[in-house]
C-alpha positions in Angstrom: -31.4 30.0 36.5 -29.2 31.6 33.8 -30.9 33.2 31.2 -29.7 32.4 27.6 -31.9 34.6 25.8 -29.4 37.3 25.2 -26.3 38.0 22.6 -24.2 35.7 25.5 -26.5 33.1 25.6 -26.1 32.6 21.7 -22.6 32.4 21.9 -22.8 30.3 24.2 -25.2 27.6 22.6 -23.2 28.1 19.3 -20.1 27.1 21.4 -21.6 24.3 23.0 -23.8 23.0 19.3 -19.8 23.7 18.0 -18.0 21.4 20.3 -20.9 18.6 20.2 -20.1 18.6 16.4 -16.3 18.1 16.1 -16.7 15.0 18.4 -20.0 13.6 16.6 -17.5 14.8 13.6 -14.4 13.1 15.5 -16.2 9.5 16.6 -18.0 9.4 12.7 -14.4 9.8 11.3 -13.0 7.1 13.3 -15.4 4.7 12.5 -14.8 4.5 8.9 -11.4 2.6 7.9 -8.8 4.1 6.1 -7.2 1.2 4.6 -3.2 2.0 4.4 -2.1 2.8 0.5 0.2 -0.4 0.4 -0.4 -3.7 2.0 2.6 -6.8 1.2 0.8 -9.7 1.7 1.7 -13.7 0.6 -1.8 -14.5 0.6 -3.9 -14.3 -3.0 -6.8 -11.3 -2.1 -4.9 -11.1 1.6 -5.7 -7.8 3.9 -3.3 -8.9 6.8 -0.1 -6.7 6.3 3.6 -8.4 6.4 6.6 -7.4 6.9 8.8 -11.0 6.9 8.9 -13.7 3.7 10.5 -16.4 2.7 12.1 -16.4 -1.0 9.3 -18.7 -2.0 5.9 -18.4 -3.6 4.8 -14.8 -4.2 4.7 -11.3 -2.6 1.7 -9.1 -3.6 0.9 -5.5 -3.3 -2.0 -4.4 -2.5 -2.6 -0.6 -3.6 -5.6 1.6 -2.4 -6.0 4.8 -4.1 -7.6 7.8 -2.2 -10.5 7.9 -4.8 -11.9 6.2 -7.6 -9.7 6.5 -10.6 -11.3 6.0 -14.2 -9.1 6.2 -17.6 -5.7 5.1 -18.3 -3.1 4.9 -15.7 0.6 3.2 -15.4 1.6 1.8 -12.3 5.0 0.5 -11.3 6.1 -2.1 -8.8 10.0 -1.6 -7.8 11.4 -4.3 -5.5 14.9 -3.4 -4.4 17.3 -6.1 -2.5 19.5 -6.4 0.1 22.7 -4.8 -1.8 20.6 -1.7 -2.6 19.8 -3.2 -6.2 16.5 -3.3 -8.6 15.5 -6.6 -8.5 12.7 -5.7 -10.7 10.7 -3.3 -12.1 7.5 -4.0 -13.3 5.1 -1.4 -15.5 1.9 -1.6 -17.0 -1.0 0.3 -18.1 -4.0 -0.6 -16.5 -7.2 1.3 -17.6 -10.8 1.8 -15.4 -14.1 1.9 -16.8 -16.4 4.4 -15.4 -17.1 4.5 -12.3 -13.3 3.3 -12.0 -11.9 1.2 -9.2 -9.8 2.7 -6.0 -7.6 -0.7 -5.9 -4.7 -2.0 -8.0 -1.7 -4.6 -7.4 1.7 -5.3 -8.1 3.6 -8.6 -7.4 7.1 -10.5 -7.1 6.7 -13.8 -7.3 9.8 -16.9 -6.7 9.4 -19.7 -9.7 11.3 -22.0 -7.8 12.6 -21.4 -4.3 15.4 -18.7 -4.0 14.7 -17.5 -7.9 12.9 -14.1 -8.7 10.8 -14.5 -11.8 11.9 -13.0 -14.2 11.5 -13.8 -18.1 14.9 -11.4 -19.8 17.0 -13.1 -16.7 19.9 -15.8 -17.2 19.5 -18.1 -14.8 22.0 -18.3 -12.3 22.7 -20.7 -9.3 20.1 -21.4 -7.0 22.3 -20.7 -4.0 24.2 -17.5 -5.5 20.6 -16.1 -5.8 19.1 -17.1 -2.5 22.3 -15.4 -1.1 21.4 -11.9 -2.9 18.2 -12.4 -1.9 18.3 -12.7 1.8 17.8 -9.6 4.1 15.9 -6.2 4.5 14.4 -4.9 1.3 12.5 -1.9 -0.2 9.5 -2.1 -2.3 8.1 1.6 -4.3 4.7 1.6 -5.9 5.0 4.3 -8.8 0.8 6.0 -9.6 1.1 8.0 -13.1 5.2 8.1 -12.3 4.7 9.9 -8.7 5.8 8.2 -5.9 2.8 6.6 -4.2 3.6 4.7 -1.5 6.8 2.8 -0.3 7.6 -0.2 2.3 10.4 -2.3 3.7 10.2 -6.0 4.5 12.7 -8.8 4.9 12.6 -11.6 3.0 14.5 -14.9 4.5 15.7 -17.7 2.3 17.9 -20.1 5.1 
C-alpha cells in the first residue's frame, strides 16, 4: 500500500487532479461548436458551407464574430472574379443594440442569369458577362476595415 500522506503524495494527487482537468477541460471544449467566421451559402438562413455556384440566384455570407458586438460597425463584402478583378464591393454601417448580436451578412446576388447586380453598372451582354464570370473566385469580409475572414469558391455559369 503506498502511503500518500506525505509532500510526494501531494504532488502526486495534484498531478493526477491536474491531468483529470485538462481532459474534463479538453472533452468540455470539444463539445461546444465553433462555428467558422464565414460560411457561403445559396440558401436564405443556410449553415451548410459551399464552395461551387452557379451564376444564378444569390451567394450569401454568413459572418460570426468571436463575441457580441454592440455600437456601430462597417462591414464590407469584396467578391473578386476570375481575372483577379472587384466585382463588387459592398459597405454598410450596421449598428447593435445592447446586448449586440455576434452575426452579420453580406451577399452577391445574379438579377438574371450570368448578371451581377449591380445598380451604377451598364449593362452589358449576357454572354460577355457569364464569360467573366465563370471560374475560381475570392470573397474578403472587411469588420471595422480589418481583414476578417476570406474564402474562395468557384462559380459555374455553362
Amino acid at each position: 500500500m503506498v502511503d500518500a500522506s506525505g509532500p510526494l503524495g501531494t504532488s502526486m494527487r495534484l498531478t493526477l487532479w491536474s491531468i483529470v482537468f485538462f481532459v474534463l477541460a479538453g472533452w468540455a471544449d470539444a463539445e461546444i461548436p465553433h462555428p467558422p467566421p464565414l460560411i457561403l451559402t445559396s440558401q436564405e438562413n443556410g449553415t451548410e458551407p459551399q464552395d461551387a455556384f452557379s451564376c444564378s440566384g444569390t451567394i450569401y455570407g454568413y459572418v460570426t464574430l468571436p463575441q457580441a458586438q454592440t455600437g456601430k460597425h462597417t462591414i464590407e463584402g469584396i467578391w473578386i472574379g476570375p481575372q483577379e478583378t472587384v466585382i463588387q464591393h459592398s459597405r454598410a454601417e450596421i449598428e447593435y443594440p445592447p446586448p449586440g448580436q455576434r452575426t452579420a451578412a453580406v451577399w452577391l446576388r445574379f438579377t438574371k442569369e450570368g448578371t451581377v447586380w449591380n445598380p451604377f453598372a451598364i449593362q452589358n451582354s449576357a454572354d460577355r458577362d457569364r464569360l467573366l464570370y465563370d471560374g475560381p473566385w475570392k470573397m474578403e469580409v472587411r469588420w471595422d476595415n480589418q481583414t476578417f475572414a476570406r474564402s474562395n469558391f468557384k462559380i459555374h455559369c455553362q
